[in-house]
RODO-2510 file (C-alpha; in nm, 4 decimals, decimal comma):
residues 381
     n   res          X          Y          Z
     1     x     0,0000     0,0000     0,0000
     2     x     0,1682     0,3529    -0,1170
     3     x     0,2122     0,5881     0,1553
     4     x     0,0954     0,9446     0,1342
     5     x     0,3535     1,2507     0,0644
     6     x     0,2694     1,3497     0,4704
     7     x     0,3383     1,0013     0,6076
     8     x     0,6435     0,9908     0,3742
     9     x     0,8481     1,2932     0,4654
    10     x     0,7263     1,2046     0,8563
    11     x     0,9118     0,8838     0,7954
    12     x     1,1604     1,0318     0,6224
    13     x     1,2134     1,2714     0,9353
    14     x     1,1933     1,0156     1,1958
    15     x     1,4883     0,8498     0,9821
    16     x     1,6772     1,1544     1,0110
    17     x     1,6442     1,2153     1,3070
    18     x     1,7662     0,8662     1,4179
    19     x     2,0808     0,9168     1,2435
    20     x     2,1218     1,2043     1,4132
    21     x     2,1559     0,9987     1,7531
    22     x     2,3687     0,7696     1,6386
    23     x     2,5987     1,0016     1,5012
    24     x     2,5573     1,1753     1,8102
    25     x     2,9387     1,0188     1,9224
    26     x     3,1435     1,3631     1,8896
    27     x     3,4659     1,4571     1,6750
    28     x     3,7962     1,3753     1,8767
    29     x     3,8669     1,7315     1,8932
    30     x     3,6025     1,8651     2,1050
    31     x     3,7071     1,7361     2,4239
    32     x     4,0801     1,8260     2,3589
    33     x     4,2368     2,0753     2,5622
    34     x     4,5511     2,1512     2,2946
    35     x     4,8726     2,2934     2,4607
    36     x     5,0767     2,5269     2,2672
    37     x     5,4337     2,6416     2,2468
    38     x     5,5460     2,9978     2,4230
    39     x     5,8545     3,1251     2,4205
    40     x     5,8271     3,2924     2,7953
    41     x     5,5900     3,1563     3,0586
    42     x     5,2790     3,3008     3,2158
    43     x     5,2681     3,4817     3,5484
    44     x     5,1383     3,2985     3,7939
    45     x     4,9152     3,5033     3,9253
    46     x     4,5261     3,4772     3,8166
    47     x     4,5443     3,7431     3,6279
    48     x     4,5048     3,6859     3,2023
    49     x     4,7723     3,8582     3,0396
    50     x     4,8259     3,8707     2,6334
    51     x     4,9996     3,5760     2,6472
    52     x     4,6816     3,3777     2,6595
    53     x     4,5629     3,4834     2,3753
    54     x     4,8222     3,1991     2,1960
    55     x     4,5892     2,9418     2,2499
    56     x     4,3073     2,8155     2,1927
    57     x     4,0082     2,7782     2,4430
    58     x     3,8204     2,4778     2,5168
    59     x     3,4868     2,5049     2,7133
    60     x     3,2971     2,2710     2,8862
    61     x     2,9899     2,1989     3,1268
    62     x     2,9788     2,0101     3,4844
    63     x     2,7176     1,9167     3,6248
    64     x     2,5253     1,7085     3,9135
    65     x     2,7098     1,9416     4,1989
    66     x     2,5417     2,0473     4,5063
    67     x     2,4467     2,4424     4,5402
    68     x     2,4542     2,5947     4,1979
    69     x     2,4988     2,2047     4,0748
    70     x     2,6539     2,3111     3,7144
    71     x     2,9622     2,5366     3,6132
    72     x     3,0675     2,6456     3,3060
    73     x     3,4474     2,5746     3,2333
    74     x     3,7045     2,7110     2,9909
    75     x     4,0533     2,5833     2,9701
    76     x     4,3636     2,6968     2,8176
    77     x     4,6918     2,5766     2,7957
    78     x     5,0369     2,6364     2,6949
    79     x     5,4265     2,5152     2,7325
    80     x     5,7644     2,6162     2,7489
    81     x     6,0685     2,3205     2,7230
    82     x     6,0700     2,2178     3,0432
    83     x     5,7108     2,3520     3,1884
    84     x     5,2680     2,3327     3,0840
    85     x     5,1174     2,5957     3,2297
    86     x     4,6974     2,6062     3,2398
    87     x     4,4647     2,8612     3,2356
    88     x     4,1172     2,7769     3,4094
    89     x     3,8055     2,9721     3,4182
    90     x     3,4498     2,8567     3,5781
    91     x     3,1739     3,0028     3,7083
    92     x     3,0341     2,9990     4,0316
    93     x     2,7674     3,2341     4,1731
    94     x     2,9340     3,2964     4,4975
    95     x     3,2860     3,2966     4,6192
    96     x     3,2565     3,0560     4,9385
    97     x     3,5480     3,0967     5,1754
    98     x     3,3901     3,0622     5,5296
    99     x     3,5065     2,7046     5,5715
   100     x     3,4171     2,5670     5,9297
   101     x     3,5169     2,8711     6,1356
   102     x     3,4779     2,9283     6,5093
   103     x     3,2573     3,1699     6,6322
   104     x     3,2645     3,3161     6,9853
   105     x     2,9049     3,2366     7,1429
   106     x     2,7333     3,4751     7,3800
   107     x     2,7837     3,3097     7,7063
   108     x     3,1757     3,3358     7,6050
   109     x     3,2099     2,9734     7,4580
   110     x     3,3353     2,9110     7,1030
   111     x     3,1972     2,6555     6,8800
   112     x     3,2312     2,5587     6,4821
   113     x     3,0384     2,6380     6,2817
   114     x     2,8444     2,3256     6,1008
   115     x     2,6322     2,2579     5,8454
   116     x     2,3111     2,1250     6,0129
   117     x     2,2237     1,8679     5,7402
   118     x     2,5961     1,7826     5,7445
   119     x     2,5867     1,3458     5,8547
   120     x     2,9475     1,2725     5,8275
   121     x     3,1935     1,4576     5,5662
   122     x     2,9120     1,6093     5,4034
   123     x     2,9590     2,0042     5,4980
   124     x     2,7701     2,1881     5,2108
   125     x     2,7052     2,5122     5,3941
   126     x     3,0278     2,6398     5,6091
   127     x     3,2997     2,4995     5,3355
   128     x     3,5148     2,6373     5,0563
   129     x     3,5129     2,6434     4,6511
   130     x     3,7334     2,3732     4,4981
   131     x     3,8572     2,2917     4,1173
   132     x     3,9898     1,8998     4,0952
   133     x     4,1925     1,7487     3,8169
   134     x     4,2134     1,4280     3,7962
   135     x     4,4719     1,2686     3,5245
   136     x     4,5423     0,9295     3,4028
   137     x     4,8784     0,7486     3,5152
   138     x     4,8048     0,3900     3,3903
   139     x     4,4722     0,3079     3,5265
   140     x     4,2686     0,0091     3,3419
   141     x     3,9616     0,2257     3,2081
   142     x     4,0510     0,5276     3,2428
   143     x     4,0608     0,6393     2,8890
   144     x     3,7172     0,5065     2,8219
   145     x     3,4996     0,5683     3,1534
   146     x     3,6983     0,8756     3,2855
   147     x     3,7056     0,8809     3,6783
   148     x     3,4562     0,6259     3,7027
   149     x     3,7454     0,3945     3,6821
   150     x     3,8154     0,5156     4,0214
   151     x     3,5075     0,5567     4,2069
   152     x     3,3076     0,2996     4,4329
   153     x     3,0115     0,3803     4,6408
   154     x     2,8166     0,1558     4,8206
   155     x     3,0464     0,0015     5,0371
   156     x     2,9884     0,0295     5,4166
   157     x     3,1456     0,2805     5,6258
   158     x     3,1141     0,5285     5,3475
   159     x     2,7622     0,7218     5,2182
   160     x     2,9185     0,8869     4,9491
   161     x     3,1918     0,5797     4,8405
   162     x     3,5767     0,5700     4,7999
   163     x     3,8402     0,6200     4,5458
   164     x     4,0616     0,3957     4,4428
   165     x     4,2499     0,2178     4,1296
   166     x     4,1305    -0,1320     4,0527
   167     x     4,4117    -0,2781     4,0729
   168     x     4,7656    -0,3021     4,2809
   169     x     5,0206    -0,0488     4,1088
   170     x     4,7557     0,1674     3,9310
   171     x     4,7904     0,5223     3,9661
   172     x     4,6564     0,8614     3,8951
   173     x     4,7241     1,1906     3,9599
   174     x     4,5100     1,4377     4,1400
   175     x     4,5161     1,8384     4,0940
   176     x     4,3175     1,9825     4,3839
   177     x     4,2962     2,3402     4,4275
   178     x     4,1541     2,4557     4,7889
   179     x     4,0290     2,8302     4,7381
   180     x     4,0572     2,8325     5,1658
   181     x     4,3384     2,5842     5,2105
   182     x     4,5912     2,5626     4,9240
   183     x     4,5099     2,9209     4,7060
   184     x     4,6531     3,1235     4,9627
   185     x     5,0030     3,0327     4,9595
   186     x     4,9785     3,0011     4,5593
   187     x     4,9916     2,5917     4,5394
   188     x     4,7416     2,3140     4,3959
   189     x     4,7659     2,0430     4,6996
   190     x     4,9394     1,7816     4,4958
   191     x     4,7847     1,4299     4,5448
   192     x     4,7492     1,0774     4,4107
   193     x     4,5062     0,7952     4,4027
   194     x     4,6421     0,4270     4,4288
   195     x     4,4502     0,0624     4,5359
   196     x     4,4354     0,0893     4,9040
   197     x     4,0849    -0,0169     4,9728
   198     x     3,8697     0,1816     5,2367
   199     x     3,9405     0,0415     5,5903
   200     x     3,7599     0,2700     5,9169
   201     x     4,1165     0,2326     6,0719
   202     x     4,4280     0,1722     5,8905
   203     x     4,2802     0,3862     5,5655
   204     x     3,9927     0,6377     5,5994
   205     x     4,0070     0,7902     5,2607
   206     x     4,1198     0,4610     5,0656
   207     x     4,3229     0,5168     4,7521
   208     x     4,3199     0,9191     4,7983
   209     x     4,6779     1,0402     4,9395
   210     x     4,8631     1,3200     4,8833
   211     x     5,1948     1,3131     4,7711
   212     x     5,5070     1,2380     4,9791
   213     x     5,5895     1,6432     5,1052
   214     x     5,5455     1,8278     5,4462
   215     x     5,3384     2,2007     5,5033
   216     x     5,0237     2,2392     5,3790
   217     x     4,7533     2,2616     5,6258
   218     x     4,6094     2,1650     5,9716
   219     x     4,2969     2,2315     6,1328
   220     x     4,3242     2,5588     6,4120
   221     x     4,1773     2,3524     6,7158
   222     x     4,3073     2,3254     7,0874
   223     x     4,3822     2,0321     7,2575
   224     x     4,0516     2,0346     7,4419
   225     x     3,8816     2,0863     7,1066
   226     x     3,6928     2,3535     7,2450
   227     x     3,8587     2,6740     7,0650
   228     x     4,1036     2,7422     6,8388
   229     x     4,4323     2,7100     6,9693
   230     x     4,5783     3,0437     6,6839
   231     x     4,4481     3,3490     6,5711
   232     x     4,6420     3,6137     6,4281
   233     x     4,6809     3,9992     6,3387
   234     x     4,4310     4,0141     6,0876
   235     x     4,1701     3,8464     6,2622
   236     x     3,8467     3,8333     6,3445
   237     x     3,8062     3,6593     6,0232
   238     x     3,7768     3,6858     5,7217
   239     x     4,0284     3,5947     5,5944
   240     x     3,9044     3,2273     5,6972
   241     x     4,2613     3,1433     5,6915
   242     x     4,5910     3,1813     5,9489
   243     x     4,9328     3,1845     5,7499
   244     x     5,1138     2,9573     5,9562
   245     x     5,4308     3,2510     5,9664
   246     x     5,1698     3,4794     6,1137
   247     x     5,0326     3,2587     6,3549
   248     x     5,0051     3,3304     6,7567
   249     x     4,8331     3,1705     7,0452
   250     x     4,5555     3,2160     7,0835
   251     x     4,4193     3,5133     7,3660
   252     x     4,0469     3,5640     7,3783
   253     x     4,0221     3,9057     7,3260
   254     x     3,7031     3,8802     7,0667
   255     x     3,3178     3,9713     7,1223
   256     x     3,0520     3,7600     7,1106
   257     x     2,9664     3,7079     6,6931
   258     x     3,3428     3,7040     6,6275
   259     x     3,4686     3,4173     6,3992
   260     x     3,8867     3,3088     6,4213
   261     x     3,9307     3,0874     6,0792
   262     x     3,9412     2,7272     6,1336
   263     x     4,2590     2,6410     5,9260
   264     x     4,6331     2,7453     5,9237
   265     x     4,7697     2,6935     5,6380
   266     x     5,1718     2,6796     5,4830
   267     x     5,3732     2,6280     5,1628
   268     x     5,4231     2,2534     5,1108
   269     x     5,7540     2,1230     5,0324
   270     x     5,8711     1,8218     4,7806
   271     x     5,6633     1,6456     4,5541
   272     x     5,3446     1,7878     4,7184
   273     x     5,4837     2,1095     4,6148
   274     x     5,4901     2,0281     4,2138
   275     x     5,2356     2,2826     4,1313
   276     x     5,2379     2,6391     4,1510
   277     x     4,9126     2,8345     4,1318
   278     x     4,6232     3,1517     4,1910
   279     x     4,3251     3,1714     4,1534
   280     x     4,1386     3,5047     4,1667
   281     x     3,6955     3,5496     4,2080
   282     x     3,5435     3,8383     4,0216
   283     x     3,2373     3,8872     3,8217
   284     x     3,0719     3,5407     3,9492
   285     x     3,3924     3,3082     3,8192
   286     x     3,6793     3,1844     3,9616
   287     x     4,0416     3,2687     3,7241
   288     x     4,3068     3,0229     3,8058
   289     x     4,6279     3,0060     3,6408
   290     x     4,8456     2,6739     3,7225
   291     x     5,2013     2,5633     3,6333
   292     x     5,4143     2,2394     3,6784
   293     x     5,7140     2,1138     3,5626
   294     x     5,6554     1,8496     3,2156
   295     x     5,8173     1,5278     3,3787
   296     x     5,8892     1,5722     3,7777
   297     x     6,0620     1,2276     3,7735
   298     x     5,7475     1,1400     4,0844
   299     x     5,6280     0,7530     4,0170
   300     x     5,3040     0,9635     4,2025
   301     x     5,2748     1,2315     3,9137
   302     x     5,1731     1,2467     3,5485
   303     x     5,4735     1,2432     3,3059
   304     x     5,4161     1,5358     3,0213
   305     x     5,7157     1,3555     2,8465
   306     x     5,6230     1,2594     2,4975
   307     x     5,4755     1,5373     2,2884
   308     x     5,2846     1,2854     2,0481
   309     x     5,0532     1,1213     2,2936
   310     x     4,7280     1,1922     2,4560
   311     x     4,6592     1,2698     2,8150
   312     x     4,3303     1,1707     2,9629
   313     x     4,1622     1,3726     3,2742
   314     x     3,8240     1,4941     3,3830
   315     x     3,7556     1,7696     3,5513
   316     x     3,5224     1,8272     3,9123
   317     x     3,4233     2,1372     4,0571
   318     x     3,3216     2,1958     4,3935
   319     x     3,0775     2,5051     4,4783
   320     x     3,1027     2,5290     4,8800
   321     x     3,0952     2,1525     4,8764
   322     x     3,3055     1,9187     5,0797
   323     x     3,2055     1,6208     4,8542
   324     x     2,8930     1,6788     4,6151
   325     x     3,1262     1,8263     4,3308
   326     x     2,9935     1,8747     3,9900
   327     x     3,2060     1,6414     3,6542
   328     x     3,3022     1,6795     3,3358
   329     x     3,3409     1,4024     3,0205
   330     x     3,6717     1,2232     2,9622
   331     x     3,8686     1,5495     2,8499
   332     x     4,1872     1,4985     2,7136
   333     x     4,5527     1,7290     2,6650
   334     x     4,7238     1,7489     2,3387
   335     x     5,0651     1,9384     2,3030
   336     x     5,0566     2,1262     1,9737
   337     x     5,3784     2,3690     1,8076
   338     x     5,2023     2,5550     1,5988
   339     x     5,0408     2,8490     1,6948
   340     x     4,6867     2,8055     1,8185
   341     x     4,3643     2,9175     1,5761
   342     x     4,1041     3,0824     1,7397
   343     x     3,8728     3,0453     2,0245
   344     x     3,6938     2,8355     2,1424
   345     x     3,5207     2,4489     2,1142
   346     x     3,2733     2,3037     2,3320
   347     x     3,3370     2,0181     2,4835
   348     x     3,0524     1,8022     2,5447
   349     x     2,8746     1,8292     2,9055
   350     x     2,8601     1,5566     3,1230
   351     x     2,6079     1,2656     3,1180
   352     x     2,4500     1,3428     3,4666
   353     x     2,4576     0,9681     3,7276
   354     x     2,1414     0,9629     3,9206
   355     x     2,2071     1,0839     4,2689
   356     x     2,4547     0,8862     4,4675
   357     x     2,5207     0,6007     4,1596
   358     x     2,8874     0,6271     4,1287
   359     x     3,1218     0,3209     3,9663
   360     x     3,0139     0,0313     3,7652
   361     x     2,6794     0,0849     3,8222
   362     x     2,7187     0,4425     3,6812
   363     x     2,9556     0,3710     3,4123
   364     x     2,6798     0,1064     3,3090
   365     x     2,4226     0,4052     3,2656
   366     x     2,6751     0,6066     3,1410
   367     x     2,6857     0,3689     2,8048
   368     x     2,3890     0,4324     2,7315
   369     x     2,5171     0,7653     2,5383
   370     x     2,7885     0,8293     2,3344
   371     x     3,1781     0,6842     2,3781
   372     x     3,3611     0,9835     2,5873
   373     x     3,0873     1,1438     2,7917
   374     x     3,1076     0,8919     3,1355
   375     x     3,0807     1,1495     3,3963
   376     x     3,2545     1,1336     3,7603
   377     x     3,0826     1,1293     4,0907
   378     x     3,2933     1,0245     4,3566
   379     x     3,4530     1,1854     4,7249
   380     x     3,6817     1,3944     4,6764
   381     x     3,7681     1,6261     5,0402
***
């Protein structure tokens, strides 16, 4: 029986429109961050100078965060012969820095302030803004499912699961910039994920570690736990940081309302110490600019040693969130000498997990759209 003109071309767009989903699978290049040649680095400082304008842009959406739960992100990146230097943009409606501070109570007590709905490494009211990076070392999967290779809820002991490599001499590297705890002395806190399974005792965060280095920071709490035990000349907070150099003992001179920041916070030193960096809050986004060496020679650190190959991350951002970060796709880094064209690709956003699904379970889901787009939803502190 013939089919009419109208039932034809609705066929006929039906068809099209299933090709379009199965060729929705997108181009290599737009989830490539591409590095390019400089002759003289960046200054570190959060600030975008002319340099920048070498390379090419690469923007991308995370998503299934808690607070504003998405964040536009735009990446740049250049090198020198012995350094890659990145330059990071994402948006955030509010710059959170009031990360678990005391406050002096009226009957002269002092006590932190918590988030009420906070059950156990959950703070999503009294925290700080993060960025994580998370790249791939030699972890089985990681090219494919992206930080899902890593991440394992369910198990007891933990509500919102542990991180880990599946198997025994896995690694990856981890970028995590701490707006409260690592910004201000112009450092990413340098860590590393490896197989240690969770154990309550012997290893509370699992596979998370950060790399072999002293300094860094240390919660501002007396021995009684009933004040902090530092405050300094510029506070009351804000700042909701001490500088460990500036640090004194603590005298309660304050008024009721007063808050001391809950942190003190140094430089750290050796392979923790690999990566310079700023970040700077204005006009609702967050400007970072980061730098490490190419190869550090750290079994614990990504290699940027051969300019032909491809280097695998994602991408997390935290909006004053201890844990319920927003993730990108599989994103990868591409070092380029020629001189960039111009701005910018979209990468494609992230296939939201339903709340709380995190590993196989969510990289199952996760193939049920195209190769490249498995999100990430796992702890990160």
């Amino acid at each position: 029986m013939a089919l009419s003109k109208s039932k034809s071309l609705i066929i006929g767009l039906l068809f099209l429109g299933m090709v379009g989903m199965l060729a929705a699978p997108v181009s290599a290049a737009e989830n490539e961050v591409a590095a390019y040649k400089v002759a003289a680095p960046p200054a570190i400082d959060g600030k975008i100078d002319d340099l920048w304008s070498k390379a090419e842009a690469t923007t991308f959406t995370t998503s299934g965060g808690a607070n504003s739960g998405t964040s536009t992100v735009t990446m740049k990146a250049v090198y020198t012969d012995t350094d890659v230097y990145f330059l990071v943009e994402w948006t955030d409606p509010t710059e959170s820095l009031r990360r678990a501070p005391w406050q002096k109570q009226a009957d002269g007590s002092w006590a932190k302030l918590k988030d009420p709905s906070d059950k156990g490494g959950d703070n999503n009211l009294y925290y700080e803004d993060k960025l994580a990076l998370i790249w791939d070392i030699n972890v089985e999967g990681f090219k494919q499912q992206g930080c899902f290779s890593l991440c394992h809820a369910g198990e007891t002991g933990k509500a919102f699961g542990n991180k880990y490599t599946p198997k025994e001499g896995q690694l990856a590297d981890m970028w995590h910039m701490k707006i409260v705890r690592t910004n201000p002395v112009g450092y990413i806190d340098d860590q590393y994920v490896d197989a240690t399974r969770y154990d309550p005792a012997k290893a509370p965060e699992a596979g998370r570690k950060s790399d072999p280095g002293a300094g860094g920071y240390k919660d501002n709490v007396n021995e009684a736990k009933t004040g902090p035990a530092f405050t300094a000349d510029d506070q009351p907070a804000p700042p909701y940081w001490i500088l460990d150099d500036q640090k004194k003992p603590f005298a309660d001179t304050y008024k009721a309302g007063d808050e001391i920041a809950g942190i003190v916070v140094k430089p750290p030193t050796e392979d923790r110490a690999d990566i310079k960096a700023k970040a700077v809050y204005s006009n609702g986004k967050w400007v970072m600019e980061a730098g490490r060496k190419l190869s550090t020679g750290s079994q614990y650190d990504v290699q940027f040693s051969d300019m032909k190959k491809e280097y695998p991350f994602g991408a997390a951002v935290f909006d004053n969130a201890q844990v319920r970060h927003s993730y990108s796709g599989v994103l990868k880094l591409k070092f380029a000498e020629e001189k960039a064209p111009a701005p910018t690709t979209a990468a494609p956003a992230a296939t939201p997990a339903p709340k709380g699904v995190c590993g196989p379970t969510a990289v199952l889901l996760a193939g049920i759209v195209p190769l490249g787009l498995y999100g990430l939803r796992r702890r990160l502190r």
